[in-house]
C-alpha positions in Angstrom: -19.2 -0.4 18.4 -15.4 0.4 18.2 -14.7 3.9 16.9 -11.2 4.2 15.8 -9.3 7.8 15.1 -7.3 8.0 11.9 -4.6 10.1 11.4 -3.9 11.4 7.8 -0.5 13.2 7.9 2.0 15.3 5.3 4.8 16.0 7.7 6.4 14.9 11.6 5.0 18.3 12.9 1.7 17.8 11.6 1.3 14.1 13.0 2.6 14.9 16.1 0.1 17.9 16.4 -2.8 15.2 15.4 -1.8 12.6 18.3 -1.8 14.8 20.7 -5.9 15.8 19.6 -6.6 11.9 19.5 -8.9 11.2 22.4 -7.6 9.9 25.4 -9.7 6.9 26.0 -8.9 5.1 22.1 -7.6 2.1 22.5 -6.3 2.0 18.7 -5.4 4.7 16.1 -5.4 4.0 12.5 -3.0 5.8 10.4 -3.1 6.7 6.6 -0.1 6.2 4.2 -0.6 7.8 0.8 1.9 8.7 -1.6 1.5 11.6 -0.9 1.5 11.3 3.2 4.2 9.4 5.3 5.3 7.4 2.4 8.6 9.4 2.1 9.9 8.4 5.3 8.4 4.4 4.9 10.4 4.2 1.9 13.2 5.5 2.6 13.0 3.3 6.0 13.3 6.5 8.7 12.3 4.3 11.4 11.9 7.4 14.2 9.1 9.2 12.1 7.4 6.1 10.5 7.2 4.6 14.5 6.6 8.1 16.1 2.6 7.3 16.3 3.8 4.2 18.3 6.0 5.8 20.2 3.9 8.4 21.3 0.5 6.5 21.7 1.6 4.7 25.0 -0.3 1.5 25.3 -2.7 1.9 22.5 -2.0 -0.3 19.3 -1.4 1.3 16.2 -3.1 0.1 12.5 -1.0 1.5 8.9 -3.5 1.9 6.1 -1.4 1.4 3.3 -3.1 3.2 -0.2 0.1 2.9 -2.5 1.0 0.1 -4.7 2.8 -3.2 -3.6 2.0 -2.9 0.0 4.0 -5.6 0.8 7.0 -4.2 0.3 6.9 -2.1 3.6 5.7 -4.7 5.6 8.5 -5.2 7.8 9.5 -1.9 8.2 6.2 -0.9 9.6 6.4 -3.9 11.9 10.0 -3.3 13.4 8.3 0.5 13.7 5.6 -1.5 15.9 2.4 -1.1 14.2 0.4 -4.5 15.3 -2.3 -4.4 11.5 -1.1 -3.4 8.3 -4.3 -2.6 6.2 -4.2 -3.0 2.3 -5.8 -1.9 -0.7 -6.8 -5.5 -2.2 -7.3 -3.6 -5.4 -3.0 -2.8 -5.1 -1.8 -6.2 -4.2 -0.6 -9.1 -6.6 -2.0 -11.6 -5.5 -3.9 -12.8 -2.1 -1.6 -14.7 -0.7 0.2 -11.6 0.5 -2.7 -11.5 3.2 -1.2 -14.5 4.5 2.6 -12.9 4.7 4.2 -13.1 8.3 6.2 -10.0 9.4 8.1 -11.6 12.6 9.5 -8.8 14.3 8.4 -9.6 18.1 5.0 -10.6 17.1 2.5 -11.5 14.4 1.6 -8.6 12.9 -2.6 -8.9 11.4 -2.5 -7.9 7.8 -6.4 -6.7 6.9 -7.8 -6.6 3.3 -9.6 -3.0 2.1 -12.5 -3.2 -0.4 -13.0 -0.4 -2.6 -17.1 0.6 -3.1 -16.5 -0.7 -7.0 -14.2 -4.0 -6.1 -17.2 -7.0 -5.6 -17.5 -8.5 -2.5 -17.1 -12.0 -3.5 -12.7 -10.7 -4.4 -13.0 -12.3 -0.7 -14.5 -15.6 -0.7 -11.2 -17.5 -1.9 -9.6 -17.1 1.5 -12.4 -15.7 3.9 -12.0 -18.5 6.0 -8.3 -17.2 6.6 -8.7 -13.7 7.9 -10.9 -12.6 10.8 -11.2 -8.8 9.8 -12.2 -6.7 6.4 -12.4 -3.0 5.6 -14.8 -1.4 3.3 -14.1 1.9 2.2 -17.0 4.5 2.5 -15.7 6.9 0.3 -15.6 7.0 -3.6 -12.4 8.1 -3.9 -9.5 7.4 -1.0 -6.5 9.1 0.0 -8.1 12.1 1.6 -10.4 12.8 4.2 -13.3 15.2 4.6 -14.8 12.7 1.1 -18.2 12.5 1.5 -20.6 9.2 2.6 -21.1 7.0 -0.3 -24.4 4.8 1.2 -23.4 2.2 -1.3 -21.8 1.2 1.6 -24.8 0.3 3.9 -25.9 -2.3 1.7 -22.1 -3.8 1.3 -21.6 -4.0 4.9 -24.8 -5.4 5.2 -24.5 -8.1 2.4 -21.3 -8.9 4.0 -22.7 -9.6 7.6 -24.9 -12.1 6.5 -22.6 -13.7 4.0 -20.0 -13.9 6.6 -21.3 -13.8 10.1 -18.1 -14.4 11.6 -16.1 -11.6 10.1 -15.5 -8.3 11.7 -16.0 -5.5 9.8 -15.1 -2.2 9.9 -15.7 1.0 7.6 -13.2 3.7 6.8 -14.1 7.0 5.1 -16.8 9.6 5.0 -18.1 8.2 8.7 -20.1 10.6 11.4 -22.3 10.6 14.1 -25.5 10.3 11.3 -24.4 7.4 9.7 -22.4 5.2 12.2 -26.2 4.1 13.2 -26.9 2.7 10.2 -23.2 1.2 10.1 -24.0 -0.4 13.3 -27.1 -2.0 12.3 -25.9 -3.3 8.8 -23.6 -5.3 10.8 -20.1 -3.4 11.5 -18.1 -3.8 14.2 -16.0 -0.9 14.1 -15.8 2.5 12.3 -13.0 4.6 11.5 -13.3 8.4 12.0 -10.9 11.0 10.5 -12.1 14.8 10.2 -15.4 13.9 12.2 -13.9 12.4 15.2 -15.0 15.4 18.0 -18.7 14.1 16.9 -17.8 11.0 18.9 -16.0 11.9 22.3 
């Protein structure tokens, strides 16, 4: 099981503050871009703060939730920053073939489709057989962490796994030490831990 640290920041100062806390042996840190986060900079295209995760996570790779509308539109930028997955909101994008968009900026960079705990599974099934990876969301209400578990997303995970074996799956929101067992055996691959991440190192 892959646990993943996410980063949820307002200003520089704070994100830098939260890289230096994220533990030393992750090999990938997701970060969270809200409109009312980093999306200042990404907008305005300040390269130095958007890429300063990048910069100063060494080796590790580096995934950009996106929770605004028309996440394509900062595509590139976050690629030419260096992020290697750009996670989105299905629920904000036009249409799917935006999954399939290819950011060429040294490499490919993997753009992941997020499922909201209301938005059916089967929003999927169109072009399963064209990503490797999904997120479910295990919060009620995103943009924020410290949200509580919603255990609708047990069963979702679950359902998932057996409709689509070969899929990775990981779960953002509301995840600790208590649940990520039950994660694990409903079939994800990976979780993502904000505010409850010193439960896991």
């Amino acid at each position: 099981m892959k646990i993943i640290p996410a980063i949820l920041a307002h200003t520089e100062s704070e994100l830098r503050e939260k890289l230096v806390k994220v533990p030393r042996g992750a090999e990938e840190v997701h970060v969270d871009f809200t409109e009312s986060s980093l999306i200042s900079p990404l907008v305005k295209g300040e390269y130095p703060a958007v890429g300063l995760p990048v910069q100063a996570g060494g080796r590790r790779g580096f995934a950009a939730h996106l929770m605004l509308p028309h996440p394509e539109e900062y595509f590139e930028r976050l690629a030419a920053a260096g992020f290697k997955k750009i996670i989105v909101q299905i629920e904000q994008i036009r249409t799917p073939s935006v999954l399939k968009h290819s950011v060429s900026a040294g490499e490919v960079v993997e753009i992941i489709p997020s499922l909201e705990i209301p938005t059916p599974l089967s929003v999927i099934d169109s072009f399963v057989n064209e990503i490797k990876e999904v997120q479910l969301m295990g919060i009620a209400e995103i943009g924020a962490q410290g949200r509580p578990f919603d255990a609708r997303v047990v069963e979702r995970v679950r359902a998932l796994h057996q409709k689509y074996p070969h899929l990775k799956i990981s779960v953002d929101g509301g995840v600790n030490k208590e649940n990520a067992v039950r994660l694990e055996e409903a079939g994800a691959s990976a979780l993502v831990v904000g505010s409850a991440i010193g439960e896991f190192i």
